[in-house]
mmCIF file of the N, C-alpha and C atoms, coordinates in Angstrom:
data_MODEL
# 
_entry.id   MODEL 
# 
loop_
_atom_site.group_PDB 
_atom_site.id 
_atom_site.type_symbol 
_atom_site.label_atom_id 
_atom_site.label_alt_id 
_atom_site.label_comp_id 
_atom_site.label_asym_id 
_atom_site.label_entity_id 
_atom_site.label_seq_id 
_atom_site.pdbx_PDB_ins_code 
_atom_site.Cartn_x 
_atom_site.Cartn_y 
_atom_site.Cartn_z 
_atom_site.occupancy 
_atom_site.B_iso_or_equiv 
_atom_site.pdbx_formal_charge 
_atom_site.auth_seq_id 
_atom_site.auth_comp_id 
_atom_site.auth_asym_id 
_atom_site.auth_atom_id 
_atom_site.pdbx_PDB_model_num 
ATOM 1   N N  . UNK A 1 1  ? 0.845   -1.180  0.000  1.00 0.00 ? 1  UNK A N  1 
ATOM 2   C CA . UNK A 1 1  ? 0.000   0.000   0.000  1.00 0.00 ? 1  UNK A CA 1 
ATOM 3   C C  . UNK A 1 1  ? 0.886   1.238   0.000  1.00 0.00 ? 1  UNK A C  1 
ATOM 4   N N  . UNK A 1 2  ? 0.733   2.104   -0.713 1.00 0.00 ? 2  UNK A N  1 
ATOM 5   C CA . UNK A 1 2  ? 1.146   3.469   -1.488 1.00 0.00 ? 2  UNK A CA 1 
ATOM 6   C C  . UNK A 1 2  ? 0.425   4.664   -0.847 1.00 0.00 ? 2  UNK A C  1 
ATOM 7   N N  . UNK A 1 3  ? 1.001   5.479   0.052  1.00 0.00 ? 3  UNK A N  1 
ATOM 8   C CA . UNK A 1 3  ? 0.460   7.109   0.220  1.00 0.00 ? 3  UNK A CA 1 
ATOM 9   C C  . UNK A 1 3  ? 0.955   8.142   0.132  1.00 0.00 ? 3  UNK A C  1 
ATOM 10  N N  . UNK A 1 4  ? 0.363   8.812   0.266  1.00 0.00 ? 4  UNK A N  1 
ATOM 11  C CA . UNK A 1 4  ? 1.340   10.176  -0.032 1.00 0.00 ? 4  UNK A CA 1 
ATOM 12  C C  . UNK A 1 4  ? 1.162   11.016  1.259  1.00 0.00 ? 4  UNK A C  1 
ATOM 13  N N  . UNK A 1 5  ? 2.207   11.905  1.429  1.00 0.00 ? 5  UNK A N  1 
ATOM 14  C CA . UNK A 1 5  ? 2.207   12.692  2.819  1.00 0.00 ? 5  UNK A CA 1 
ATOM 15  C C  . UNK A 1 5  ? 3.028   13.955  2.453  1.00 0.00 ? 5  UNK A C  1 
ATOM 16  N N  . UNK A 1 6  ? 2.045   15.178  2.801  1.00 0.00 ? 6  UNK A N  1 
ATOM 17  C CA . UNK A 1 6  ? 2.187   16.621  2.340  1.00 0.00 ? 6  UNK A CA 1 
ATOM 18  C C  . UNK A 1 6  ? 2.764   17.166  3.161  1.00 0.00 ? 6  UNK A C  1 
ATOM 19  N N  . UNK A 1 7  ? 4.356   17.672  3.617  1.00 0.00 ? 7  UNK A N  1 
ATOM 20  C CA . UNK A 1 7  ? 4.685   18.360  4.713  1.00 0.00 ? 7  UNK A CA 1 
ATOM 21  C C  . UNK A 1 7  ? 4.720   19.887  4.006  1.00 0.00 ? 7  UNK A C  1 
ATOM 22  N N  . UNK A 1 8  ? 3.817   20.944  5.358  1.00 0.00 ? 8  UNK A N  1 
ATOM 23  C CA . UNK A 1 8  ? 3.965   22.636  5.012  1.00 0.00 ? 8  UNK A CA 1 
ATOM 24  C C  . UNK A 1 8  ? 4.102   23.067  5.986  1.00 0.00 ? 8  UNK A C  1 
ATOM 25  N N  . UNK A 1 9  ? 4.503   24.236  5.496  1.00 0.00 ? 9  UNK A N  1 
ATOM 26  C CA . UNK A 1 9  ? 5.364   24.887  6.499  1.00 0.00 ? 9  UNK A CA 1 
ATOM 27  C C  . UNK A 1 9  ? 6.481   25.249  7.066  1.00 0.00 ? 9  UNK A C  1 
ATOM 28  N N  . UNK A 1 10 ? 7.863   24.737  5.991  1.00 0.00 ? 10 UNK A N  1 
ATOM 29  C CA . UNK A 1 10 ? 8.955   23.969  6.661  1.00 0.00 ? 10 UNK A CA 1 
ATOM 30  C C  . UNK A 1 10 ? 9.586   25.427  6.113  1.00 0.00 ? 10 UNK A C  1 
ATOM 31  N N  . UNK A 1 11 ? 10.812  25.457  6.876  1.00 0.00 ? 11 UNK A N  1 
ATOM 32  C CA . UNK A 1 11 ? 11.509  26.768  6.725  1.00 0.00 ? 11 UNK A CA 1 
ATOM 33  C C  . UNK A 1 11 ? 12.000  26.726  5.674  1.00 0.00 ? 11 UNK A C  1 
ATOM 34  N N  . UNK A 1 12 ? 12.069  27.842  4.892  1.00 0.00 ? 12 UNK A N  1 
ATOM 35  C CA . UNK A 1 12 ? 13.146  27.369  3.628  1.00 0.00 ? 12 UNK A CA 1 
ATOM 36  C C  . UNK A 1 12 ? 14.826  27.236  3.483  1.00 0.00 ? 12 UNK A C  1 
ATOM 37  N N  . UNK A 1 13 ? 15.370  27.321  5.041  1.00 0.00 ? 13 UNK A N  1 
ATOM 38  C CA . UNK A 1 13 ? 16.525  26.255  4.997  1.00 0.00 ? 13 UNK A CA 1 
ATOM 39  C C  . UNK A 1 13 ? 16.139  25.217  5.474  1.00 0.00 ? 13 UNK A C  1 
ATOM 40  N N  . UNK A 1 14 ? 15.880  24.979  5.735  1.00 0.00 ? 14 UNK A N  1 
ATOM 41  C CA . UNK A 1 14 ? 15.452  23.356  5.938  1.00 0.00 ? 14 UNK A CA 1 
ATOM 42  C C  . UNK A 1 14 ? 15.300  22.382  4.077  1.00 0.00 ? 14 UNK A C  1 
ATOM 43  N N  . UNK A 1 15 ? 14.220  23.233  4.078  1.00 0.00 ? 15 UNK A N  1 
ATOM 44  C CA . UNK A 1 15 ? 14.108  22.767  2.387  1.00 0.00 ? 15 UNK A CA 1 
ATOM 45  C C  . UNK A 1 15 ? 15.426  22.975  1.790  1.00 0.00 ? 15 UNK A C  1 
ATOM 46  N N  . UNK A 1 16 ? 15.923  24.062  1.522  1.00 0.00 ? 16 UNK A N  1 
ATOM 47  C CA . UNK A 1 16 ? 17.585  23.982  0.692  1.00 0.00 ? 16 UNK A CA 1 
ATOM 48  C C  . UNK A 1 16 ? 18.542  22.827  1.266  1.00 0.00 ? 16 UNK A C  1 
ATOM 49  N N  . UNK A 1 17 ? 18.759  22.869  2.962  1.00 0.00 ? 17 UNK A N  1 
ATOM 50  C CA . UNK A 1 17 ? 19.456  21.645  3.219  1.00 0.00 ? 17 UNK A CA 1 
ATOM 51  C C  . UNK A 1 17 ? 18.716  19.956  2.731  1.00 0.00 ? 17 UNK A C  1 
ATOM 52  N N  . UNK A 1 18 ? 17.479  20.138  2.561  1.00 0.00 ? 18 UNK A N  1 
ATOM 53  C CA . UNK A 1 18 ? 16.716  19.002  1.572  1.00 0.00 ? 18 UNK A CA 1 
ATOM 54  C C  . UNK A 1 18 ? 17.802  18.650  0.351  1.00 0.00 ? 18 UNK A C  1 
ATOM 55  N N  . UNK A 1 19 ? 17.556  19.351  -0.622 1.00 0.00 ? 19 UNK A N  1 
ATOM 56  C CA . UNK A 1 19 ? 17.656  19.422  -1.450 1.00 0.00 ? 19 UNK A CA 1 
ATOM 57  C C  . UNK A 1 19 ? 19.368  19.540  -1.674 1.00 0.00 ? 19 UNK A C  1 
ATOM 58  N N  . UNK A 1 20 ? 19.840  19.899  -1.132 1.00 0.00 ? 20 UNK A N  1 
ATOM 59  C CA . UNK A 1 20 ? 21.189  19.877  -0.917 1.00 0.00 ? 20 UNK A CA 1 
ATOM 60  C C  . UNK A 1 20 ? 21.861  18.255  -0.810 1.00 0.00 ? 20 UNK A C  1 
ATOM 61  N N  . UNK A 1 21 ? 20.989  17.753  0.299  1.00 0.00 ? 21 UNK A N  1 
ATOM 62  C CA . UNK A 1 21 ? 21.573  16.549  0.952  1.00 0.00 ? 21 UNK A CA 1 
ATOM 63  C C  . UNK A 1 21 ? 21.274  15.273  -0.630 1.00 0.00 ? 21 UNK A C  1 
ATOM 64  N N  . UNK A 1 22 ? 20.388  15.634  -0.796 1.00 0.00 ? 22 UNK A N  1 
ATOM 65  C CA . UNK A 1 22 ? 19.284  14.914  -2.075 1.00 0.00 ? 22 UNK A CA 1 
ATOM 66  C C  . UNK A 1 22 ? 20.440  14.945  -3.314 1.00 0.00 ? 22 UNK A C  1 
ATOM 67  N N  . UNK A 1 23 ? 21.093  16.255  -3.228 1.00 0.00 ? 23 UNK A N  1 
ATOM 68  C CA . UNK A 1 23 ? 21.931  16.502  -4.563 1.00 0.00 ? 23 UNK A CA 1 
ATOM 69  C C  . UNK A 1 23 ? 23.407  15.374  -3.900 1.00 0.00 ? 23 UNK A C  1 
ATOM 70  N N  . UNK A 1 24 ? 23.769  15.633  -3.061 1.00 0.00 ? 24 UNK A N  1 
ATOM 71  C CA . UNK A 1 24 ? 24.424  14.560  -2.894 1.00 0.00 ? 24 UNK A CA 1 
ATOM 72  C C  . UNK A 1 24 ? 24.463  13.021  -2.671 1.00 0.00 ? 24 UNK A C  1 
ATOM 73  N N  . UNK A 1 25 ? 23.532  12.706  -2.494 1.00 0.00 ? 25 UNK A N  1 
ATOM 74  C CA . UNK A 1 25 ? 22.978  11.257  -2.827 1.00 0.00 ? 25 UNK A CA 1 
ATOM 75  C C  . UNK A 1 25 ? 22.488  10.542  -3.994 1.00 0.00 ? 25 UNK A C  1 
ATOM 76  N N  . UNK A 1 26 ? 22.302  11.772  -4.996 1.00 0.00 ? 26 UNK A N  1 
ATOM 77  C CA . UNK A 1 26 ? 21.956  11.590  -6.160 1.00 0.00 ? 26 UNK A CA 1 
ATOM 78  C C  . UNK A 1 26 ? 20.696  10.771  -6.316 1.00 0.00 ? 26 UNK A C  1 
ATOM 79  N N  . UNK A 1 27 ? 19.765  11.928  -5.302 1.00 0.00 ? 27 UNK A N  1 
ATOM 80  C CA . UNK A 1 27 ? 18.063  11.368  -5.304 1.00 0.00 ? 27 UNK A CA 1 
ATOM 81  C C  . UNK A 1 27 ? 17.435  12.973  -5.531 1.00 0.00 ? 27 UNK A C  1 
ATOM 82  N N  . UNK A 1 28 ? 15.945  12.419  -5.834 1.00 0.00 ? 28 UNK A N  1 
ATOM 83  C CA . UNK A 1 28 ? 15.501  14.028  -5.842 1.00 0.00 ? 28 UNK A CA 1 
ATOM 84  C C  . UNK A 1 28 ? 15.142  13.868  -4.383 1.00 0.00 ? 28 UNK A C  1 
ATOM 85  N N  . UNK A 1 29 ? 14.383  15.116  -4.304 1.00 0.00 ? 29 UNK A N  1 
ATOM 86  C CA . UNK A 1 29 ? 14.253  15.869  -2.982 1.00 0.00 ? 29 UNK A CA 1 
ATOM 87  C C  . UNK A 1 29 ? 13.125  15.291  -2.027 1.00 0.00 ? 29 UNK A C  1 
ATOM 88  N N  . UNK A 1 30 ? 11.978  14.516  -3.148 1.00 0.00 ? 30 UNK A N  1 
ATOM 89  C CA . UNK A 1 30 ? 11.207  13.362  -2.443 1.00 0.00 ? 30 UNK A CA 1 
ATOM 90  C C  . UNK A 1 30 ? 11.837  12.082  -2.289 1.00 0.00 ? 30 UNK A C  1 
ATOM 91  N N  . UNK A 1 31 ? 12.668  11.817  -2.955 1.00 0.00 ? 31 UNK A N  1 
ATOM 92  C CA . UNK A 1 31 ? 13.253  10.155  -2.610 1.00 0.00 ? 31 UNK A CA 1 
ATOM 93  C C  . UNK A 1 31 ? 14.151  10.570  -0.939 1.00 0.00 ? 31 UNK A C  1 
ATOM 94  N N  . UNK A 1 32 ? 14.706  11.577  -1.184 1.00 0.00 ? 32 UNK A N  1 
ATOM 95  C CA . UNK A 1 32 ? 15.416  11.909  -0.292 1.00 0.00 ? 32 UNK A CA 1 
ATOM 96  C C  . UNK A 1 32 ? 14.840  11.808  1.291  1.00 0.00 ? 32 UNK A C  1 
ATOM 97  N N  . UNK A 1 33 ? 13.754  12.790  1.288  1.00 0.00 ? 33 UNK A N  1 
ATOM 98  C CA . UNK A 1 33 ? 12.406  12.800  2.307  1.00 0.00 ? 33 UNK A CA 1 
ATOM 99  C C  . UNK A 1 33 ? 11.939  10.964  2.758  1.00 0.00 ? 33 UNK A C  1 
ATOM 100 N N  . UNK A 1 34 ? 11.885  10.370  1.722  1.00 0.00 ? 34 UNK A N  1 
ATOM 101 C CA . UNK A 1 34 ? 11.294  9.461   1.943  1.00 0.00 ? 34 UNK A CA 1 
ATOM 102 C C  . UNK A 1 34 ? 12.428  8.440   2.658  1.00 0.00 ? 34 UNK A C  1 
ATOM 103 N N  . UNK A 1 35 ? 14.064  8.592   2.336  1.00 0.00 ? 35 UNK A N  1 
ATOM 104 C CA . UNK A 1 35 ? 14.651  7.775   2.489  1.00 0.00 ? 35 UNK A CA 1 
ATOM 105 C C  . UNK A 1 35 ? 14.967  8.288   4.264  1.00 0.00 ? 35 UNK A C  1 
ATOM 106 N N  . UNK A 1 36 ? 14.831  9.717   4.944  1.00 0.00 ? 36 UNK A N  1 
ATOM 107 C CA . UNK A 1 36 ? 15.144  10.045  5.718  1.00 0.00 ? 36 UNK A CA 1 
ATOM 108 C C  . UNK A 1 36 ? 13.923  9.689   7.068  1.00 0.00 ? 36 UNK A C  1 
ATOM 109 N N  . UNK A 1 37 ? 13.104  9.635   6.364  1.00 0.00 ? 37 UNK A N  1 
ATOM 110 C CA . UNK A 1 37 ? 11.614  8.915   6.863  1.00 0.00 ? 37 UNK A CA 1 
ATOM 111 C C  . UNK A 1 37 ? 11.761  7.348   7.289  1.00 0.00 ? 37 UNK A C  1 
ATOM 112 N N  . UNK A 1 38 ? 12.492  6.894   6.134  1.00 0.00 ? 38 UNK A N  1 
ATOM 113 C CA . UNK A 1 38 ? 12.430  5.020   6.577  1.00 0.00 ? 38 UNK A CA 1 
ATOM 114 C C  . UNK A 1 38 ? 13.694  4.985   7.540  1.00 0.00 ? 38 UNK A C  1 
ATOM 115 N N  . UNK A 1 39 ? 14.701  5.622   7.498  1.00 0.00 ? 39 UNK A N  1 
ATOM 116 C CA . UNK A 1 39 ? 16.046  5.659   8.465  1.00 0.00 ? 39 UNK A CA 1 
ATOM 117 C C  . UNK A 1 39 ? 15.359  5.593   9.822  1.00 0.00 ? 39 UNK A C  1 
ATOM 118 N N  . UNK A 1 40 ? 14.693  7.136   9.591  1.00 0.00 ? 40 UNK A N  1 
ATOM 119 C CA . UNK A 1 40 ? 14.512  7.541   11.033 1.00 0.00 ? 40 UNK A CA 1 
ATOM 120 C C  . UNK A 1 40 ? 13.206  6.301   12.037 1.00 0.00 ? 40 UNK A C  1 
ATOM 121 N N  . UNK A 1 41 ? 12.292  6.076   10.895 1.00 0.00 ? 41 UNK A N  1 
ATOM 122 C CA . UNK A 1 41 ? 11.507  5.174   11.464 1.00 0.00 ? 41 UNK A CA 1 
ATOM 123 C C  . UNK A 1 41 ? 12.006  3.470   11.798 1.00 0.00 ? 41 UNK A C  1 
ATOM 124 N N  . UNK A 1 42 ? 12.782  3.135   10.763 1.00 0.00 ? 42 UNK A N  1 
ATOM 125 C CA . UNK A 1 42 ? 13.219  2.368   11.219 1.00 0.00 ? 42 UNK A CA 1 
ATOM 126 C C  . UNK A 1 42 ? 13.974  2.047   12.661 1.00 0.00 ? 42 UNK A C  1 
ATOM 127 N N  . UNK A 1 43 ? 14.484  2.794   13.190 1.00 0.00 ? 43 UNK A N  1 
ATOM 128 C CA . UNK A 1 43 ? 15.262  2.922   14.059 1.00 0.00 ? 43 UNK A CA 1 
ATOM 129 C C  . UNK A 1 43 ? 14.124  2.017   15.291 1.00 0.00 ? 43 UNK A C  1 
ATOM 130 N N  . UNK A 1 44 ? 13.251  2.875   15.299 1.00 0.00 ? 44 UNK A N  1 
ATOM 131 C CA . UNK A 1 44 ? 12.029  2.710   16.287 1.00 0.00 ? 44 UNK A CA 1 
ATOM 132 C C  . UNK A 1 44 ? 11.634  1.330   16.394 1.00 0.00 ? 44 UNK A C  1 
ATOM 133 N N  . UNK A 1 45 ? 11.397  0.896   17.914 1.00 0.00 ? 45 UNK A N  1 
ATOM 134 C CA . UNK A 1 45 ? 11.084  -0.658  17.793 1.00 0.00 ? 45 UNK A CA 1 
ATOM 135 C C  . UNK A 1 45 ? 9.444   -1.078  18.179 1.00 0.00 ? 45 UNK A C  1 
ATOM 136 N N  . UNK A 1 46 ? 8.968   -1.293  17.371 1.00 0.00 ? 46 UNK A N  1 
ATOM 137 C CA . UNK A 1 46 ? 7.588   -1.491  17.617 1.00 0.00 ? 46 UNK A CA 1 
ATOM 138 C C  . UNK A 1 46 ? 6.964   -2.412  18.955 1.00 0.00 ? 46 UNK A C  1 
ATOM 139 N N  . UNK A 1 47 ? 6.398   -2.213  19.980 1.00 0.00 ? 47 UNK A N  1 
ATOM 140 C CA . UNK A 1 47 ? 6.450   -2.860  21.171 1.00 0.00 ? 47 UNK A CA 1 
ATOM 141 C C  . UNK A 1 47 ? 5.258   -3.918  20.510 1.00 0.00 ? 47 UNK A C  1 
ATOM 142 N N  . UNK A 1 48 ? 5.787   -4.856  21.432 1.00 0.00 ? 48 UNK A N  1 
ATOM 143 C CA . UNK A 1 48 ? 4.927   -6.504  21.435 1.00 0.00 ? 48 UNK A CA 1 
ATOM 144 C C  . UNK A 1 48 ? 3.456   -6.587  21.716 1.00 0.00 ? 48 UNK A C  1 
ATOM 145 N N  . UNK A 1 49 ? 2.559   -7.044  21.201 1.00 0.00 ? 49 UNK A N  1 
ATOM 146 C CA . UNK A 1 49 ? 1.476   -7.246  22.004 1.00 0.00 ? 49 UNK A CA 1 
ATOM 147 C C  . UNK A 1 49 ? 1.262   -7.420  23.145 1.00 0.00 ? 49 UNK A C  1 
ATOM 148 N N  . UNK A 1 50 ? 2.085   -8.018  23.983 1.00 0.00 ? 50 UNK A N  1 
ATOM 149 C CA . UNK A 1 50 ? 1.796   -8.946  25.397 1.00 0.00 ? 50 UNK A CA 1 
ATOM 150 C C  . UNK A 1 50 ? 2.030   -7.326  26.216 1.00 0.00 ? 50 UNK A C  1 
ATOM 151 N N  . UNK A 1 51 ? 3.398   -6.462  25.786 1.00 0.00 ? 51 UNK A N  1 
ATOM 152 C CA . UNK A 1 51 ? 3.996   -5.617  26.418 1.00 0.00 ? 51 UNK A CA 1 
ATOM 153 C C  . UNK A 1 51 ? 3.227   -4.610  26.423 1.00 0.00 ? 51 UNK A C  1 
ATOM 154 N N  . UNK A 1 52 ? 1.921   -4.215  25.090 1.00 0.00 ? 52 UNK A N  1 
ATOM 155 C CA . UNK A 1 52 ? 0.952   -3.214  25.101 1.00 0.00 ? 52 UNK A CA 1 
ATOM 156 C C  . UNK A 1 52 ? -0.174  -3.811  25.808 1.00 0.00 ? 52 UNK A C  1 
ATOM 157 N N  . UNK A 1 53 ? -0.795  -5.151  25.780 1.00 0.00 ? 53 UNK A N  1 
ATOM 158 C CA . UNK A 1 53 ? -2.012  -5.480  26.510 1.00 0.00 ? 53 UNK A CA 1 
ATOM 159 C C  . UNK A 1 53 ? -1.280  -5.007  28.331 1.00 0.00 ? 53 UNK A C  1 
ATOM 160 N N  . UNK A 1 54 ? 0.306   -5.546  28.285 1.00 0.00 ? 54 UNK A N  1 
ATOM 161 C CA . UNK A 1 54 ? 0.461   -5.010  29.841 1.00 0.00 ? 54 UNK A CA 1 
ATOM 162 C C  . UNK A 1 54 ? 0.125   -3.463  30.461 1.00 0.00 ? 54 UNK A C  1 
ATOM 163 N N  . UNK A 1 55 ? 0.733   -2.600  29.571 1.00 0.00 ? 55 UNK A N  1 
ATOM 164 C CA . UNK A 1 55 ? 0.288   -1.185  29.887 1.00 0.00 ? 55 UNK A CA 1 
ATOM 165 C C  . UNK A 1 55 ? -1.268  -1.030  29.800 1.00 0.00 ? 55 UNK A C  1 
ATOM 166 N N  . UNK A 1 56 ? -2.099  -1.531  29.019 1.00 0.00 ? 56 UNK A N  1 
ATOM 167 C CA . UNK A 1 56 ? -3.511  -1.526  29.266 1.00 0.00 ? 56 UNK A CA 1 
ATOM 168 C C  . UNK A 1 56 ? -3.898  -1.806  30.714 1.00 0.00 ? 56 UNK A C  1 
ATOM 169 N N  . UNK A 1 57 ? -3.954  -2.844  30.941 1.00 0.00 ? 57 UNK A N  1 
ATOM 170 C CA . UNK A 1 57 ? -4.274  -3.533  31.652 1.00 0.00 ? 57 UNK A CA 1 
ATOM 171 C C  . UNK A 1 57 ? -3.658  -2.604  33.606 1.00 0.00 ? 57 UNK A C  1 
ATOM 172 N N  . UNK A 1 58 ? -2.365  -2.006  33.245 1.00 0.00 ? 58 UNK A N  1 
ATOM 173 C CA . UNK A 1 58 ? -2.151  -1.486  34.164 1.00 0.00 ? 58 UNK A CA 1 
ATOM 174 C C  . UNK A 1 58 ? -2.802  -0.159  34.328 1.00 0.00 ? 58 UNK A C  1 
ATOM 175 N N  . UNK A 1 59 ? -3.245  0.460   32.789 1.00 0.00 ? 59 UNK A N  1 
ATOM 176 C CA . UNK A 1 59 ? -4.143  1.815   33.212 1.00 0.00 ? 59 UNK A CA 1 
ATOM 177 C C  . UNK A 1 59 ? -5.345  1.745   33.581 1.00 0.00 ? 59 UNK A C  1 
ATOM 178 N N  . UNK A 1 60 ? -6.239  0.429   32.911 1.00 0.00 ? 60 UNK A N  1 
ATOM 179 C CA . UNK A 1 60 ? -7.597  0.187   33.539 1.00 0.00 ? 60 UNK A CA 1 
ATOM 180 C C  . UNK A 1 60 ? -7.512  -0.375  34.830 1.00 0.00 ? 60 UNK A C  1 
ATOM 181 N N  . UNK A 1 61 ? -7.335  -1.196  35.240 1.00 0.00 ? 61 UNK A N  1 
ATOM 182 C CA . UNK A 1 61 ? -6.968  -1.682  36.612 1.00 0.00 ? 61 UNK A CA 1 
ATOM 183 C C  . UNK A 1 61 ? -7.907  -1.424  37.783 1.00 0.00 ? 61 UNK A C  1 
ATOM 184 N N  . UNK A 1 62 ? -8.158  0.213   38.026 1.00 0.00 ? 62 UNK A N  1 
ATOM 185 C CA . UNK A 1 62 ? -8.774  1.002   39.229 1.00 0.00 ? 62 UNK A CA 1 
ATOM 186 C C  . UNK A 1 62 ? -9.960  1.237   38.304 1.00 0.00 ? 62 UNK A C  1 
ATOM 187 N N  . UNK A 1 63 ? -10.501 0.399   36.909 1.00 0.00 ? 63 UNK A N  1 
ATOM 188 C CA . UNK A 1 63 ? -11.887 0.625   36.749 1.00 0.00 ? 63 UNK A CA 1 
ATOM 189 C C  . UNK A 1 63 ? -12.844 -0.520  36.548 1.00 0.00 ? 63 UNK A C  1 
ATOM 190 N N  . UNK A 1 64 ? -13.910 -0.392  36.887 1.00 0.00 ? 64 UNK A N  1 
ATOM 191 C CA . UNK A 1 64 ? -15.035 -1.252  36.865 1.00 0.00 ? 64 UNK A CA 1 
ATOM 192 C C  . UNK A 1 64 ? -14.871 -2.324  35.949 1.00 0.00 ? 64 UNK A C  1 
ATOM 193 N N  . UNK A 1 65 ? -15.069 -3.401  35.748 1.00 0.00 ? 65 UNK A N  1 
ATOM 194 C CA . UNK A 1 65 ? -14.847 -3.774  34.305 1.00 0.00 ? 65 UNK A CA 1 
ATOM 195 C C  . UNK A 1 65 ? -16.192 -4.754  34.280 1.00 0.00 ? 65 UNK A C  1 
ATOM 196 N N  . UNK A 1 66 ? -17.272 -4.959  33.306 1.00 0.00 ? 66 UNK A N  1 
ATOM 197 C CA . UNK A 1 66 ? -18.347 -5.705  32.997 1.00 0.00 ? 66 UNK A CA 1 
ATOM 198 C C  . UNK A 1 66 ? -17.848 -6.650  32.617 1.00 0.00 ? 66 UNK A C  1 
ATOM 199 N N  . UNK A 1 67 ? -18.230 -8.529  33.121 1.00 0.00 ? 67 UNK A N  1 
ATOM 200 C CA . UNK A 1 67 ? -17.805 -9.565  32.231 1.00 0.00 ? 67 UNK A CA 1 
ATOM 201 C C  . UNK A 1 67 ? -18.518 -9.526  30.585 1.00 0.00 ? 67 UNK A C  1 
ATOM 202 N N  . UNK A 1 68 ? -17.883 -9.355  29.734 1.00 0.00 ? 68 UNK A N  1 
ATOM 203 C CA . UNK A 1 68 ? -17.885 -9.787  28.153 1.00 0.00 ? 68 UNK A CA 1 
ATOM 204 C C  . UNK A 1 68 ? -19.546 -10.760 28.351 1.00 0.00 ? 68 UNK A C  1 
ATOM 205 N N  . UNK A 1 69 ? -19.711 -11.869 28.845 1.00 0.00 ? 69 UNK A N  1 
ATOM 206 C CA . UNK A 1 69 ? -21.025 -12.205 28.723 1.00 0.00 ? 69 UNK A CA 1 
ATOM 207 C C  . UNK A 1 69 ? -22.252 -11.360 29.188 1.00 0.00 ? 69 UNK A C  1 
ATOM 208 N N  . UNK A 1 70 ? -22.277 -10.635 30.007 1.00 0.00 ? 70 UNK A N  1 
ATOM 209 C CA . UNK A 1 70 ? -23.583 -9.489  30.321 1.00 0.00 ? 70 UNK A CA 1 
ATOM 210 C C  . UNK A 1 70 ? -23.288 -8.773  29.179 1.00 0.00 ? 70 UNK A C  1 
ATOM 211 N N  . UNK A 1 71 ? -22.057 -7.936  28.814 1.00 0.00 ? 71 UNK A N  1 
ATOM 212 C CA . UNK A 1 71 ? -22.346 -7.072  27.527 1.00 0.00 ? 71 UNK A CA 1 
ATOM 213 C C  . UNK A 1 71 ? -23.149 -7.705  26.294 1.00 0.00 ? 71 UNK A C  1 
ATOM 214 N N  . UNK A 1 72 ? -23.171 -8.842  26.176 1.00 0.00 ? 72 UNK A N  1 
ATOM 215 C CA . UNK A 1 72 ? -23.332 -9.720  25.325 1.00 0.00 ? 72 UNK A CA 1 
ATOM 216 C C  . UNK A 1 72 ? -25.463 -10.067 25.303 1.00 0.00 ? 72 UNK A C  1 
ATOM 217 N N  . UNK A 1 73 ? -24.947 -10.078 26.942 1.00 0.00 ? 73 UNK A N  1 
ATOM 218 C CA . UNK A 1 73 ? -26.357 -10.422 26.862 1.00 0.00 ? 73 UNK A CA 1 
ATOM 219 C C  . UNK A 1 73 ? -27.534 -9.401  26.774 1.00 0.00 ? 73 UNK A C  1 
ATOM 220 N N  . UNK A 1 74 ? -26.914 -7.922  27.410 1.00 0.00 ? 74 UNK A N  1 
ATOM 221 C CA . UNK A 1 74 ? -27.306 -6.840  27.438 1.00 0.00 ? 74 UNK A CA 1 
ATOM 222 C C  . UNK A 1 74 ? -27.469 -6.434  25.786 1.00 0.00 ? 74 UNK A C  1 
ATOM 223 N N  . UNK A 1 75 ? -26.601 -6.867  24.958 1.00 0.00 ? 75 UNK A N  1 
ATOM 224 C CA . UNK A 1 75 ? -26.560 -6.878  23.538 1.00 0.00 ? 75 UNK A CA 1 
ATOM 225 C C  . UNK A 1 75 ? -27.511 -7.459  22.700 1.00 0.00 ? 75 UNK A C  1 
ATOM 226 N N  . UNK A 1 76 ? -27.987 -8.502  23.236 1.00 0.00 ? 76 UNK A N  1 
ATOM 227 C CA . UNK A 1 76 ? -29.168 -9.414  22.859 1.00 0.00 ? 76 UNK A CA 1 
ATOM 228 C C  . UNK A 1 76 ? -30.236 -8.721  23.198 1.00 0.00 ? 76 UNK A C  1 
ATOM 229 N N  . UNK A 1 77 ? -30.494 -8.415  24.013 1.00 0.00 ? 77 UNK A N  1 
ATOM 230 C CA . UNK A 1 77 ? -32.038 -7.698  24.445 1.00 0.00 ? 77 UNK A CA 1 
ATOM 231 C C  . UNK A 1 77 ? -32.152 -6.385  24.379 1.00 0.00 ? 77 UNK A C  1 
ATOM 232 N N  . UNK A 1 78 ? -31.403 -6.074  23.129 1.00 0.00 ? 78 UNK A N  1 
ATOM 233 C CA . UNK A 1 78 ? -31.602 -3.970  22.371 1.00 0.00 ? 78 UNK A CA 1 
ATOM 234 C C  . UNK A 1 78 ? -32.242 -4.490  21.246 1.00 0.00 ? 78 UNK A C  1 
ATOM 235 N N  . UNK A 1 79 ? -31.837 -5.918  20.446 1.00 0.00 ? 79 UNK A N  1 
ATOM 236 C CA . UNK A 1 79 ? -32.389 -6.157  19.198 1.00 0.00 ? 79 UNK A CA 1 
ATOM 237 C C  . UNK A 1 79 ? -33.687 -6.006  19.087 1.00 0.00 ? 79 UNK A C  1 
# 
């Protein structure tokens, strides 16, 4: 899957050092963007399921919680 993403606003050194860096890599100024995008994201480590259900689980904690079968059943008798 393919998107596109519009950055405005950016100072125009910022953009010249773009385009600068781009001329030396011998990319244009979007390959460039894009390649500085996958660097930087890459870096980042996507946390585990088990390790995000843990932080859930530690912010709900101090709240009420309904068992899944009353919602269910409460669900049945709106139809």
């Amino acid at each position: 899957m393919s998107g596109n993403l519009h950055v405005r606003n950016l100072e125009d050194e910022l953009i010249i050092r773009l385009k600068r860096r781009a001329a030396q890599h011998g990319r244009s100024a979007e390959a460039e963007h894009r390649e500085i995008l996958r660097q930087a994201l890459s870096a980042e480590v996507e946390p585990a399921f088990a390790e995000l259900a843990a932080k859930l689980r530690h912010l709900t904690k101090a709240r009420k919680h309904t068992p899944s079968e009353e919602l269910m059943r409460e669900g049945r008798g709106e139809r």
